[in-house]
C-alpha positions in Angstrom: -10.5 -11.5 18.7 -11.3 -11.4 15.1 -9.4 -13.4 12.7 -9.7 -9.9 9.9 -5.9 -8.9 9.3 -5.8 -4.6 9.6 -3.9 -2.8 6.9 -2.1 0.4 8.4 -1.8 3.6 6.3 0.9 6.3 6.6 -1.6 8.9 8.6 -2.3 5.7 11.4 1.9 5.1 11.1 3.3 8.5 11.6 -0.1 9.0 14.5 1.5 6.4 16.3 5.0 8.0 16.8 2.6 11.0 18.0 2.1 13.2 21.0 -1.5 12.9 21.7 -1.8 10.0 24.5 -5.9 10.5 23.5 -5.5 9.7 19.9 -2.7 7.0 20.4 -5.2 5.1 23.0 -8.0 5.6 20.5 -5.7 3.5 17.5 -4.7 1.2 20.0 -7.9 0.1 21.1 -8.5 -0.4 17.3 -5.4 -2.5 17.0 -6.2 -5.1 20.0 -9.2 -6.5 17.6 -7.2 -7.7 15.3 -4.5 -10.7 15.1 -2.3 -9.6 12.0 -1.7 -6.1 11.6 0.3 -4.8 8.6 1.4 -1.9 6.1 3.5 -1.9 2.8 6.7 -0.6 1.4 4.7 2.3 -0.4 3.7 3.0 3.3 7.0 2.7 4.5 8.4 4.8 2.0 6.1 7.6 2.2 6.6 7.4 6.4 10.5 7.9 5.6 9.6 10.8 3.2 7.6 12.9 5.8 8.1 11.9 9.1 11.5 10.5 9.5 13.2 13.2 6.9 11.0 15.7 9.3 13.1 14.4 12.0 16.1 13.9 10.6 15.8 17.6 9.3 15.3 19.3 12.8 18.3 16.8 14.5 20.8 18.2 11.4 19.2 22.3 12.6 19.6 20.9 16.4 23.4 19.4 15.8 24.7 22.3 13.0 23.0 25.4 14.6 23.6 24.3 18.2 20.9 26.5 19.3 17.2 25.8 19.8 16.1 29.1 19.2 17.9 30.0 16.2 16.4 26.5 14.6 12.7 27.2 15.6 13.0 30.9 14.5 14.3 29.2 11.0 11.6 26.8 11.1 9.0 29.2 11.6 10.4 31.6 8.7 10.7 29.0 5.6 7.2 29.3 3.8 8.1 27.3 0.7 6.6 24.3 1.8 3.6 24.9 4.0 2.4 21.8 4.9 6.1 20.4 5.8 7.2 23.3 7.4 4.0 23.4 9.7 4.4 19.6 11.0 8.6 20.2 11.2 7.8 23.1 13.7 5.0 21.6 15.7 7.7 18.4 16.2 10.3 20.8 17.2 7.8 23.1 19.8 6.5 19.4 21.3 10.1 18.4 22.0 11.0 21.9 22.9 7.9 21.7 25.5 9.7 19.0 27.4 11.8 21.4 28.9 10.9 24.9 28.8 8.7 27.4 26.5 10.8 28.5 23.6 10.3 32.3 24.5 11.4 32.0 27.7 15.3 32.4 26.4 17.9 33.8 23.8 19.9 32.1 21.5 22.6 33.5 23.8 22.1 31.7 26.7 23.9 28.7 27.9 20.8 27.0 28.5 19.4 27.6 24.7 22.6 25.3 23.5 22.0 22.8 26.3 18.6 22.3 25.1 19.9 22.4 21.9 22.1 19.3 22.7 19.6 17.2 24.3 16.9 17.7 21.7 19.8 16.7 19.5 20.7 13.2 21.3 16.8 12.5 21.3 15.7 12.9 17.9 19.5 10.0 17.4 17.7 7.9 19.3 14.5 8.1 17.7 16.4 7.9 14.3 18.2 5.3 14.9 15.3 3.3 15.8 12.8 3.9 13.6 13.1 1.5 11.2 13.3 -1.5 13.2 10.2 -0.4 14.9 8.7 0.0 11.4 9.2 -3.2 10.1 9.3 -5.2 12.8 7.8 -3.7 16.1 5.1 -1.9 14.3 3.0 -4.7 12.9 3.6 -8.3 12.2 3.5 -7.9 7.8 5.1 -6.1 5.6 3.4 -6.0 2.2 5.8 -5.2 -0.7 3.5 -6.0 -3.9 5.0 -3.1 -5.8 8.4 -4.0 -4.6 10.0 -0.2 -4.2 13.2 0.1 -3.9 12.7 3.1 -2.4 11.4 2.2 0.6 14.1 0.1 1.2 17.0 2.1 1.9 17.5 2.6 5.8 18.8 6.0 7.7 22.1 6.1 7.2 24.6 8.0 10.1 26.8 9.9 8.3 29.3 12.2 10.3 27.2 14.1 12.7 23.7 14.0 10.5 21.7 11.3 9.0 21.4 10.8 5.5 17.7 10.2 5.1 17.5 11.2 1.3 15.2 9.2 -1.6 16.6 7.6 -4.3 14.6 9.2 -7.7 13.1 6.4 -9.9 12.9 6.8 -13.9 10.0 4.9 -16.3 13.0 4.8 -18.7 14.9 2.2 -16.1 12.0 0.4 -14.2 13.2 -1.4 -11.2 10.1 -1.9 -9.4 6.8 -3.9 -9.5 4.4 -0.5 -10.5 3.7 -1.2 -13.4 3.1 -5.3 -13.3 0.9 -4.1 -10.0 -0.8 -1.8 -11.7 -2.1 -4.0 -14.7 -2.9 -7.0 -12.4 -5.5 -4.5 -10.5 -6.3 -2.2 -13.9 -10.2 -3.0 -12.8 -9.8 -1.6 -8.8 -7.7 1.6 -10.7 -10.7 2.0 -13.5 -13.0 2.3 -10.2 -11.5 4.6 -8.4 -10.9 6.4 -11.1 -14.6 6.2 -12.2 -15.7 7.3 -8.4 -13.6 10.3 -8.5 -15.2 11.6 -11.7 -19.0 11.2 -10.5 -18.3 13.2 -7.1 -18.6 16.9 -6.9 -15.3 18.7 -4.9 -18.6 19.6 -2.5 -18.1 15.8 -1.7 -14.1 15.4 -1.2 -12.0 16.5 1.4 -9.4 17.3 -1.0 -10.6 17.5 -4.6 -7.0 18.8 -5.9 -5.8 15.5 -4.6 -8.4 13.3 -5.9 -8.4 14.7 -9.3 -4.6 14.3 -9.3 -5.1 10.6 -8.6 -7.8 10.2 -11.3 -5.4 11.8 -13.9 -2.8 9.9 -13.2 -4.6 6.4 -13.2 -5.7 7.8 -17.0 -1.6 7.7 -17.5 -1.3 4.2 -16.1 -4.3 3.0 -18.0 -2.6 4.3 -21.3 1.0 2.8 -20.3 1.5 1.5 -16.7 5.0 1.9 -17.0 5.3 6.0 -17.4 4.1 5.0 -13.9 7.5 3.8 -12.8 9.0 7.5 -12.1 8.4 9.3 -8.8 6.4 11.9 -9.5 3.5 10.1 -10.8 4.3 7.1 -8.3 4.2 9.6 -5.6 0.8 10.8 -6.8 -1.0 7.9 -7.2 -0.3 7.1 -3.6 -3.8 6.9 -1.8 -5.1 4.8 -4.2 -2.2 2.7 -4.4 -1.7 2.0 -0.7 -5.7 1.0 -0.7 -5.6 -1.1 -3.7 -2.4 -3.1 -2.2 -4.7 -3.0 1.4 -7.6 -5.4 -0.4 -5.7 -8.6 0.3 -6.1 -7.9 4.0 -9.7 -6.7 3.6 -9.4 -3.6 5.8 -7.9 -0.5 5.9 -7.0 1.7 9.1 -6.6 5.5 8.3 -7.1 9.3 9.5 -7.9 10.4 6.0 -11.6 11.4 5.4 -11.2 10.6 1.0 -9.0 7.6 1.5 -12.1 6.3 3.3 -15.3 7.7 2.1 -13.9 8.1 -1.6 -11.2 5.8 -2.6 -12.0 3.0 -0.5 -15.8 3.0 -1.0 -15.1 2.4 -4.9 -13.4 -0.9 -4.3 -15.8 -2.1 -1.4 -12.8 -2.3 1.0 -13.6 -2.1 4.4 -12.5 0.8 6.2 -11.9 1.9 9.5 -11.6 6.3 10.0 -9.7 7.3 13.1 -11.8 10.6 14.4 
């Protein structure tokens, strides 16, 4: 076994709580060749911001609706958020798909509110699970070099539904480490910076994103601490999580730029789940 630590990203995190026994082998067999494997509070709270307030979203459908049918029809109809909406509803047909095909009955029948109920009680367990698995069944180091308060605010039961919201962060009342972060690695930011500007978008997976990140390390270079809000936090994310992954030499993802783009201007060692 090598003695190389592995630095998890949120893409090899939330692939983990997955479906796919293939692709959950395939990270696995990644993970048994290392002895220390670890992730970050950035990771953690961007984890909490898709896929636990994914789940947390469908259980508050599930327990308020109390009808499966009437929550995947409302799942499928919401087109404000795309890319949310899409994962929420392929969660909710995989759980679904443990017990029947969600066409196969009205929101009438006794059986739609009994599946309903179960889906309910199962996405409560998960919930009130998660977090211990993420901190401390999930890898063996938690990395919090930016120190965000953020991340650190647990699922809360409240009633019948779980409050899963984030706290909002202001540059005008800095309570995090961004900003000191951000200067001690100014030369790891100017290069990624400086990568993204010499590729084409022939030559990015997501050049929207990329350029995004490139603008906002311009920000940070001006005045790291109009990084401390979460907007621009948010944004800078990629780049973030891989500069903080540099102690531990390598970084495990699913994302083709983090890899070929971000993680190729710092030299850190990469390994791209297919």
């Amino acid at each position: 076994m090598t003695s190389t630590p592995l630095f998890l990203d949120t893409s090899i995190q939330i692939s983990r709580r997955g479906d796919d026994p293939a692709e959950i082998k395939k990270i696995d067999d990644v993970l048994k060749g290392h002895d220390l494997l670890a992730t970050s509070s950035f990771v953690r709270l961007e984890f909490k911001q898709s896929f636990i307030q994914d789940l947390a979203y469908l259980h508050r459908n599930l327990v308020l609706e109390r009808s499966f049918a009437k929550v995947l029809a409302g799942v499928r109809a919401l087109h404000s958020h795309p890319g949310h909406i899409r994962k929420a509803s392929m969660i909710l047909e995989i759980l679904g798909g443990y017990f029947s095909n969600a066409k196969s009955f009205h929101s009438d029948s006794k059986f739609d509110s009994d599946l309903a109920e179960q889906l309910g009680l199962y996405l409560e367990i998960i919930l009130e699970d998660i977090w211990e698995w993420f901190n401390q069944e999930s890898v063996d180091y938690v990395s919090d070099a930016t120190e965000c308060i953020r991340s650190r605010t647990m699922p809360r039961r409240k009633t019948l539904v779980f409050d899963v919201r984030v706290e909002k962060c202001k540059s005008q009342k800095i309570r995090c480490n961004l900003n000191k972060f951000f200067k001690d690695k100014e030369a790891q930011f100017r290069a990624i910076r400086d990568h993204i500007n010499t590729l084409d978008d022939a030559r990015k997976d997501k050049p929207d994103e990329l350029k995004r990140i490139a603008t906002i390390i311009d920000l940070g270079l001006a005045n790291p601490d109009d990084l401390c809000n979460s907007k621009e936090c948010r944004g800078l994310g990629d780049a973030l999580i891989a500069v903080e992954a540099l102690h531990f030499k390598e970084l495990f993802t699913k994302d083709k730029d983090q890899a070929g783009v971000i993680c190729a201007a710092i030299a850190l060692k990469s390994d791209l789940l297919f």
